[in-house]
Chimera marker file (.cmm) of the C-alpha trace (Angstrom):
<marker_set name="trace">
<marker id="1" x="6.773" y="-1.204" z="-9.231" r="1" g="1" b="0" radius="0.5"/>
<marker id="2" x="5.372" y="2.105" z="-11.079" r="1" g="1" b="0" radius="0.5"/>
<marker id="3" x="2.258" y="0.896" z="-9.948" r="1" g="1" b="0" radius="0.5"/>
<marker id="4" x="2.336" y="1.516" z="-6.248" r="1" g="1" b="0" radius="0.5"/>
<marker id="5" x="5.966" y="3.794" z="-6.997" r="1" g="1" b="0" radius="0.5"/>
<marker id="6" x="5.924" y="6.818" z="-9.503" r="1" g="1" b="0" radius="0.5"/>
<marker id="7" x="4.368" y="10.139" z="-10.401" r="1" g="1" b="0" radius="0.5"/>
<marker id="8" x="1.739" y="8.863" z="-13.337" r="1" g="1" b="0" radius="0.5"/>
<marker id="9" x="0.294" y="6.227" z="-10.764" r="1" g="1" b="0" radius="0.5"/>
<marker id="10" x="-0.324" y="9.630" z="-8.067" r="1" g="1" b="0" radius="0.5"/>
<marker id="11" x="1.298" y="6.947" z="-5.697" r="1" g="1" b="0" radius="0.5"/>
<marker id="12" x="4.390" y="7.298" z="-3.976" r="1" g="1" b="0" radius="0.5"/>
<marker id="13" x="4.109" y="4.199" z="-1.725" r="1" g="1" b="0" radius="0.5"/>
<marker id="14" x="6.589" y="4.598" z="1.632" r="1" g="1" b="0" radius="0.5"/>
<marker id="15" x="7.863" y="7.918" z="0.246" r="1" g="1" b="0" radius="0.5"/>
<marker id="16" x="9.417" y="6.279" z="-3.025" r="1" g="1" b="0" radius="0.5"/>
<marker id="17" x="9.288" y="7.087" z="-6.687" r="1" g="1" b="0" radius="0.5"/>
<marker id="18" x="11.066" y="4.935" z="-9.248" r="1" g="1" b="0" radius="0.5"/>
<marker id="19" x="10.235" y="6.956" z="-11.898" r="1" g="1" b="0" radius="0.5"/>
<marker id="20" x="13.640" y="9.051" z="-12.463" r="1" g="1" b="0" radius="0.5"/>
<marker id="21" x="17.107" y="8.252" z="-11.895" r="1" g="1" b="0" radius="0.5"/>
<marker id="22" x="17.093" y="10.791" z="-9.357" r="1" g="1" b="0" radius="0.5"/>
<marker id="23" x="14.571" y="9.515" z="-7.101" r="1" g="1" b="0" radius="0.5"/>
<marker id="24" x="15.784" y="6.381" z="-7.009" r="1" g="1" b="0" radius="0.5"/>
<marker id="25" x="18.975" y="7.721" z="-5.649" r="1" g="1" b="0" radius="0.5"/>
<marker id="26" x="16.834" y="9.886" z="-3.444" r="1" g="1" b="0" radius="0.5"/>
<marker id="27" x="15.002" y="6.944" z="-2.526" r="1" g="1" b="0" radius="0.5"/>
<marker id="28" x="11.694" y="7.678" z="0.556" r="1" g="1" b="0" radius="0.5"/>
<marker id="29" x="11.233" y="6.918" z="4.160" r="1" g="1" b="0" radius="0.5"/>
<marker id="30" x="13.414" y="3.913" z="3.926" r="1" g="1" b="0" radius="0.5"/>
<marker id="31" x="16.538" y="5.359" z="2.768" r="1" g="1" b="0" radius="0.5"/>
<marker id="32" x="18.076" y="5.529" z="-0.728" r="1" g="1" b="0" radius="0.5"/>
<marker id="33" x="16.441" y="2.777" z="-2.991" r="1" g="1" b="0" radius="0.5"/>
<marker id="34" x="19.746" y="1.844" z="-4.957" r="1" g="1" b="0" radius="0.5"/>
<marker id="35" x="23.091" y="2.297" z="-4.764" r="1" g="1" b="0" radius="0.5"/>
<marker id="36" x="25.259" y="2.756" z="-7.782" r="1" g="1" b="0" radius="0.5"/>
<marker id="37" x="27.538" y="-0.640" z="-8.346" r="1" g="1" b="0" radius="0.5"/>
<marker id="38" x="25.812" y="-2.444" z="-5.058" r="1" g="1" b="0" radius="0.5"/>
<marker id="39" x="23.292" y="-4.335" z="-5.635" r="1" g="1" b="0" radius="0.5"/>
<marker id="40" x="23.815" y="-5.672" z="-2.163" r="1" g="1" b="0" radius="0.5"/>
<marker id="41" x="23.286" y="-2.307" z="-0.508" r="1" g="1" b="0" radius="0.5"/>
<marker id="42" x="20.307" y="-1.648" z="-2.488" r="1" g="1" b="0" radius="0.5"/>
<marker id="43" x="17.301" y="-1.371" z="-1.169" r="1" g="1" b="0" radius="0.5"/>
<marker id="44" x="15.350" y="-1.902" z="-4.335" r="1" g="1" b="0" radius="0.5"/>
<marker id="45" x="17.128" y="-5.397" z="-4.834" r="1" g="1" b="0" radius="0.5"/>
<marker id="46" x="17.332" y="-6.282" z="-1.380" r="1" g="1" b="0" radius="0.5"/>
<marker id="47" x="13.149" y="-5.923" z="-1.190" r="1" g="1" b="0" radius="0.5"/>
<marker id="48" x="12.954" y="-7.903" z="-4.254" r="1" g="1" b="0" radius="0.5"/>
<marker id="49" x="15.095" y="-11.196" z="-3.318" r="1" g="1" b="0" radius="0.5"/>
<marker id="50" x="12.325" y="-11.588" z="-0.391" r="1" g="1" b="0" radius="0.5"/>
<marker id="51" x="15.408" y="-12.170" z="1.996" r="1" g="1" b="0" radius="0.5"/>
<marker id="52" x="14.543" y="-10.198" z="4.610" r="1" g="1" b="0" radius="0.5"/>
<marker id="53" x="11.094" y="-10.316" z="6.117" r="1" g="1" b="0" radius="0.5"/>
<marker id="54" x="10.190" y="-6.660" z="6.394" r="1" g="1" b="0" radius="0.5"/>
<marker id="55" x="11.226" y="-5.748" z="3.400" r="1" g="1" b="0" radius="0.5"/>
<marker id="56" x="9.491" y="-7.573" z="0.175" r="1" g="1" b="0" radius="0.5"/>
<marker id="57" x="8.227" y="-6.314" z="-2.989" r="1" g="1" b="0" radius="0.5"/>
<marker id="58" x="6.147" y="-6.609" z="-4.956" r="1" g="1" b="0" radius="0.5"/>
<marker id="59" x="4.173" y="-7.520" z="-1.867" r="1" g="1" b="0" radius="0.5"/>
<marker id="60" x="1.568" y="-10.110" z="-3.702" r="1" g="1" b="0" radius="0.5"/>
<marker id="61" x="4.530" y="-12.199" z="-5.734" r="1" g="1" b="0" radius="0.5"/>
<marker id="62" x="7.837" y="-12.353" z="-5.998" r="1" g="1" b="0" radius="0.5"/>
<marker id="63" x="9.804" y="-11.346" z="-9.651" r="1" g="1" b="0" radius="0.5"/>
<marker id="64" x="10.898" y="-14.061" z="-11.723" r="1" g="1" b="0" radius="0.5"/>
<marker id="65" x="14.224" y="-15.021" z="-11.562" r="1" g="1" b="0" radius="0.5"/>
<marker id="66" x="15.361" y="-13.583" z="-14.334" r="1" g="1" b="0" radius="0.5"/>
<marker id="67" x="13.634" y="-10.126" z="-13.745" r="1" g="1" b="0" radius="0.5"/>
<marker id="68" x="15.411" y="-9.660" z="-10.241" r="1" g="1" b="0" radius="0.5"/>
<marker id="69" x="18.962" y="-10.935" z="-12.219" r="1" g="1" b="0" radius="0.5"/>
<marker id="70" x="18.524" y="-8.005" z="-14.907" r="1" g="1" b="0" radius="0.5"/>
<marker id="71" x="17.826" y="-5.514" z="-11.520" r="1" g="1" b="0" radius="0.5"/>
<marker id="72" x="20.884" y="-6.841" z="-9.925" r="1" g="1" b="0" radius="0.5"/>
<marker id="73" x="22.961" y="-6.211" z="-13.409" r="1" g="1" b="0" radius="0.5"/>
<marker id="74" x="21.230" y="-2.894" z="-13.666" r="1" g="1" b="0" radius="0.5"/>
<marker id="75" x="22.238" y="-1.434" z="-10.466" r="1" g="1" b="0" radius="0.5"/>
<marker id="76" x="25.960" y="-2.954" z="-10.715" r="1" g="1" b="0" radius="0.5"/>
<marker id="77" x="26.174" y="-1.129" z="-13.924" r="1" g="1" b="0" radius="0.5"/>
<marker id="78" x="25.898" y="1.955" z="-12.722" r="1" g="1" b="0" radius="0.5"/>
<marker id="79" x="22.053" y="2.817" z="-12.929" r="1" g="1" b="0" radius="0.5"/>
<marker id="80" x="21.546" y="4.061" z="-16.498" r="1" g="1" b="0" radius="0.5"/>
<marker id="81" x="18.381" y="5.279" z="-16.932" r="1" g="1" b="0" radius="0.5"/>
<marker id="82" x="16.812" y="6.039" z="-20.434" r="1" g="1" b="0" radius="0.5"/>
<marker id="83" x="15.922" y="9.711" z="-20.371" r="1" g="1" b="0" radius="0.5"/>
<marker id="84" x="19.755" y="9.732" z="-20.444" r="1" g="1" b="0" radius="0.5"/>
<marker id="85" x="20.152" y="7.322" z="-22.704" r="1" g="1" b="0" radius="0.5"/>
<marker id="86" x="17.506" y="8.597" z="-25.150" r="1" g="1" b="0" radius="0.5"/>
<marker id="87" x="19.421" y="11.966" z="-25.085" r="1" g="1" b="0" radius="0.5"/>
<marker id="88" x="22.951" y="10.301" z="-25.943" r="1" g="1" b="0" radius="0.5"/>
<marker id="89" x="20.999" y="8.534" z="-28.858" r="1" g="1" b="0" radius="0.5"/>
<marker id="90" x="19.373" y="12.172" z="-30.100" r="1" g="1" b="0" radius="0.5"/>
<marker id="91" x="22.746" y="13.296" z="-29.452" r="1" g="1" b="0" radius="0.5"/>
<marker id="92" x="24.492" y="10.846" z="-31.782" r="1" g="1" b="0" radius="0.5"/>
<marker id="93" x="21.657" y="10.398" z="-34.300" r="1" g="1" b="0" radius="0.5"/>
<marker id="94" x="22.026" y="14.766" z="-35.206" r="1" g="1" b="0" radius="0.5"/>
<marker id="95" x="25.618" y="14.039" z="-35.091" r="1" g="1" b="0" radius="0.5"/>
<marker id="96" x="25.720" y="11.513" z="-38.009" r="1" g="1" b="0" radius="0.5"/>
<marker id="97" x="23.235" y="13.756" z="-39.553" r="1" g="1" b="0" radius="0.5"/>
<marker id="98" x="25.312" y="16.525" z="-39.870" r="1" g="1" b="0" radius="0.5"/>
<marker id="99" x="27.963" y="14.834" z="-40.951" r="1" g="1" b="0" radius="0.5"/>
<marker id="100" x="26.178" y="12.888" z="-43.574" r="1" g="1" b="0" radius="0.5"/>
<marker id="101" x="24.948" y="16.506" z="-44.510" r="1" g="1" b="0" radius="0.5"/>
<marker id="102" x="28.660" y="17.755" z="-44.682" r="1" g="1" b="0" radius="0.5"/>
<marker id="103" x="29.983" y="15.136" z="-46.555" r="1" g="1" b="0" radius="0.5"/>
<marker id="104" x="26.781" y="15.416" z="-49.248" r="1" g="1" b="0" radius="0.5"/>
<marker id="105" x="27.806" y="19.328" z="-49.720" r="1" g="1" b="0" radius="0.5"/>
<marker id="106" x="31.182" y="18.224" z="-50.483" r="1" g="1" b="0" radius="0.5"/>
<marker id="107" x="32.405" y="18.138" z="-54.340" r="1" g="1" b="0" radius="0.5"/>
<link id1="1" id2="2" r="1" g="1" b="0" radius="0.2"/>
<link id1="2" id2="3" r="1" g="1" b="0" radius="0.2"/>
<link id1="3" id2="4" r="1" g="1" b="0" radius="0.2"/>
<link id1="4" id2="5" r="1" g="1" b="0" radius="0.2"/>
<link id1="5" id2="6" r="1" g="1" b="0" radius="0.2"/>
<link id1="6" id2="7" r="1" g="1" b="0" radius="0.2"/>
<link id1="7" id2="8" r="1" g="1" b="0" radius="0.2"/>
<link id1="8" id2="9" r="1" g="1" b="0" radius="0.2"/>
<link id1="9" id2="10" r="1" g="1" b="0" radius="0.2"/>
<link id1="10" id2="11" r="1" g="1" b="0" radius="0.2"/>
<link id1="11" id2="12" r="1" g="1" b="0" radius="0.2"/>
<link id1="12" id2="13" r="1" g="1" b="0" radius="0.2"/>
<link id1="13" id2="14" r="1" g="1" b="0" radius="0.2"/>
<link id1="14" id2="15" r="1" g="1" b="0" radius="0.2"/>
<link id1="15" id2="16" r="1" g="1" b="0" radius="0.2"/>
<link id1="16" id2="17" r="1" g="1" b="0" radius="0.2"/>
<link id1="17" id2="18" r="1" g="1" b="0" radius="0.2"/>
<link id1="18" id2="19" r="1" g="1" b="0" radius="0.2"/>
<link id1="19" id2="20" r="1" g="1" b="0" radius="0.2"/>
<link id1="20" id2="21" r="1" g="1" b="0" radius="0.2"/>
<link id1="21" id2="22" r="1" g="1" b="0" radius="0.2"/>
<link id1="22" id2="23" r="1" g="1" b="0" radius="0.2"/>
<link id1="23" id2="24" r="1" g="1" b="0" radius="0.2"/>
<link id1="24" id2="25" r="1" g="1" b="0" radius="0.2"/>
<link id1="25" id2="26" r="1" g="1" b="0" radius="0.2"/>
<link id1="26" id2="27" r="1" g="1" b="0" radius="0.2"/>
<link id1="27" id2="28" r="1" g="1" b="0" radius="0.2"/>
<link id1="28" id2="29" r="1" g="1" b="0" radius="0.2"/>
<link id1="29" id2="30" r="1" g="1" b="0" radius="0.2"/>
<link id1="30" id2="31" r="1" g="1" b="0" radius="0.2"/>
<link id1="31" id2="32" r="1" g="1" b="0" radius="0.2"/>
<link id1="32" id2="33" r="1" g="1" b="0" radius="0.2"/>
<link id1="33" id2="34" r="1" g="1" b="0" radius="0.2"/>
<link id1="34" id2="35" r="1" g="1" b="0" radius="0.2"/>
<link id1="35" id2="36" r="1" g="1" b="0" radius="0.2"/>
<link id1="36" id2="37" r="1" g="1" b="0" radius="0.2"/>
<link id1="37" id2="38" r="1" g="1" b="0" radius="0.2"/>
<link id1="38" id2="39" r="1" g="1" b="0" radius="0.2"/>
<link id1="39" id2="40" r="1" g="1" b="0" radius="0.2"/>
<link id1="40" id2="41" r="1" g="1" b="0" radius="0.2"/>
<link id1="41" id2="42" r="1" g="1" b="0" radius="0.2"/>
<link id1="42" id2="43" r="1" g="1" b="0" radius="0.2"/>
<link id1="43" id2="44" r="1" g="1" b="0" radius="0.2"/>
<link id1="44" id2="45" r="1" g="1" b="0" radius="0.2"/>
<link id1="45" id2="46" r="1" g="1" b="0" radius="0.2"/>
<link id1="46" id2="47" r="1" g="1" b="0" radius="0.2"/>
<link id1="47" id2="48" r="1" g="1" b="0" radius="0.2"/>
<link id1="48" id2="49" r="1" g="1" b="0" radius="0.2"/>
<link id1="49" id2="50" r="1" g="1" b="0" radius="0.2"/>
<link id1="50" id2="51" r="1" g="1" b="0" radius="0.2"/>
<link id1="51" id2="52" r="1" g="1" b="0" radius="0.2"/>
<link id1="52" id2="53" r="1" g="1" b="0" radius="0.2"/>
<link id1="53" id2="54" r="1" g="1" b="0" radius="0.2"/>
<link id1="54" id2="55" r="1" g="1" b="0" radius="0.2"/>
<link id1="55" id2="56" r="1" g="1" b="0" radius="0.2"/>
<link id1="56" id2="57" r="1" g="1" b="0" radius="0.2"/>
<link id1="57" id2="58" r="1" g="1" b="0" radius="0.2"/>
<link id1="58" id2="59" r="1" g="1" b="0" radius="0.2"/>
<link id1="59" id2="60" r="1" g="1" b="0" radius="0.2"/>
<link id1="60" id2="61" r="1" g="1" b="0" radius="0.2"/>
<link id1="61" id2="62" r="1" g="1" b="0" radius="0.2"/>
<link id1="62" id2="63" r="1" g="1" b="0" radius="0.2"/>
<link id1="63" id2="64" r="1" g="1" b="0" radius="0.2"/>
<link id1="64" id2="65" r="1" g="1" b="0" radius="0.2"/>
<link id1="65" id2="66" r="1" g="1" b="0" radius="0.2"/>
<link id1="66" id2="67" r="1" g="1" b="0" radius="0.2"/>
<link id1="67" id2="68" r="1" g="1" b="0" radius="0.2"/>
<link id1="68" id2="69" r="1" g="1" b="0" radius="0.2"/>
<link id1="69" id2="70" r="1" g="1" b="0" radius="0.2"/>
<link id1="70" id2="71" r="1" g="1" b="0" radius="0.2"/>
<link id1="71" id2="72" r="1" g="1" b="0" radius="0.2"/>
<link id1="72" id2="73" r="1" g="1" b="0" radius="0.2"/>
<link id1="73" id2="74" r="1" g="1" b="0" radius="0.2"/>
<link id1="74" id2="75" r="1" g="1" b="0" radius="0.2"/>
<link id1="75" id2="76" r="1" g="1" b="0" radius="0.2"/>
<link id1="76" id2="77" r="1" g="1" b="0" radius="0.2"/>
<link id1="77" id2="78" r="1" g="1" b="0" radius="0.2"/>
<link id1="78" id2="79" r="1" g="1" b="0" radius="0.2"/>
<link id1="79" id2="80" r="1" g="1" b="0" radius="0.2"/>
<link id1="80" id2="81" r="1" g="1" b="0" radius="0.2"/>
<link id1="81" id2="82" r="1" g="1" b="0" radius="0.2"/>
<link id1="82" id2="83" r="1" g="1" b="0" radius="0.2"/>
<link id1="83" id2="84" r="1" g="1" b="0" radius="0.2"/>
<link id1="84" id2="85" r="1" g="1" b="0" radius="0.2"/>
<link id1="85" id2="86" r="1" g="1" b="0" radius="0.2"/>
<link id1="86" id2="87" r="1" g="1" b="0" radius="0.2"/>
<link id1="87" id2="88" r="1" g="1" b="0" radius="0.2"/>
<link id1="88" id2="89" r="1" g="1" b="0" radius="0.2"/>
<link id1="89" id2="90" r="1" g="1" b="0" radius="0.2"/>
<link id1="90" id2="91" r="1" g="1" b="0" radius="0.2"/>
<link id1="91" id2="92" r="1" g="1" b="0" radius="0.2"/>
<link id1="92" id2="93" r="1" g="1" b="0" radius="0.2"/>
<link id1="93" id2="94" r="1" g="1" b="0" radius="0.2"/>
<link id1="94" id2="95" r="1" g="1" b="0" radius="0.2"/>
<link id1="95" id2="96" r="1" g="1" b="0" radius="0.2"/>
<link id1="96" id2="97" r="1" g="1" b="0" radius="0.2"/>
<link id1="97" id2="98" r="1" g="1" b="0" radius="0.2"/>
<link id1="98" id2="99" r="1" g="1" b="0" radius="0.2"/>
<link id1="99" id2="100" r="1" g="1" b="0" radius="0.2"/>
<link id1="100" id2="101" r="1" g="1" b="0" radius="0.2"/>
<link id1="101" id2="102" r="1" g="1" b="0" radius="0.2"/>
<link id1="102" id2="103" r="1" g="1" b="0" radius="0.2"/>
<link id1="103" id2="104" r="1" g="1" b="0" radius="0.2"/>
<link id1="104" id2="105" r="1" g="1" b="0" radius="0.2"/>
<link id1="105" id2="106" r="1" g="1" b="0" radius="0.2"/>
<link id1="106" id2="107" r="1" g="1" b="0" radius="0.2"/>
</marker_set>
C-alpha cells in the first residue's frame, strides 16, 4: 500500500496516504479510508476483499487471506497505530525506570 499510498513513496495515489493514523481517517478523493470498529464501512477493507469492481487494491493481486483478516481485526479494534503505541511503550519503559531507580535509592 505505502508504495502507491504515503509520504516516503512522494505518492499519494487518489488523494490517500496510509502513512499516519490521521490520514487514514482523513482518507483522499474517495472518502475516509477506515472507519474506527467497521471494517464494513471501510474503504481500505472494502478495496481489498475485491468485492466491488471499482474499487480493488492492490490493483495487480489480491492480499492473502490472512493479510486482509489481520486488516479487518485492525480496523475493528479501533485503528491503533504504532507512533502511538511506541509512545505508550517509551512511556511505560521511563516509568519502570524510575521506579526501579526509586526503589535502588531506598535503604
Amino acid at each position: 500500500c505505502l508504495s502507491c499510498h504515503s509520504t516516503a513513496s512522494g505518492k499519494q495515489k487518489g488523494g490517500l496516504l496510509l502513512d499516519s493514523r490521521e490520514a487514514i481517517v482523513r482518507g483522499g478523493e474517495s472518502g475516509p479510508a477506515a472507519k474506527e470498529g467497521d471494517a464494513d464501512a471501510s474503504l481500505l477493507y472494502r478495496a481489498v476483499t475485491y468485492h466491488e469492481p471499482d474499487l480493488q487494491m492492490p490493483p495487480k493481486e489480491k492480499l492473502l487471506v490472512k493479510d486482509v483478516e489481520v486488516l479487518r481485526a485492525w480496523i475493528a479494534s479501533g485503528l491503533p497505530f504504532p507512533e502511538a503505541s511506541a509512545q505508550a511503550a517509551t512511556k511505560k519503559t521511563l516509568d519502570l525506570a524510575a521506579a526501579r531507580r526509586r526503589q535502588l535509592a531506598e535503604p
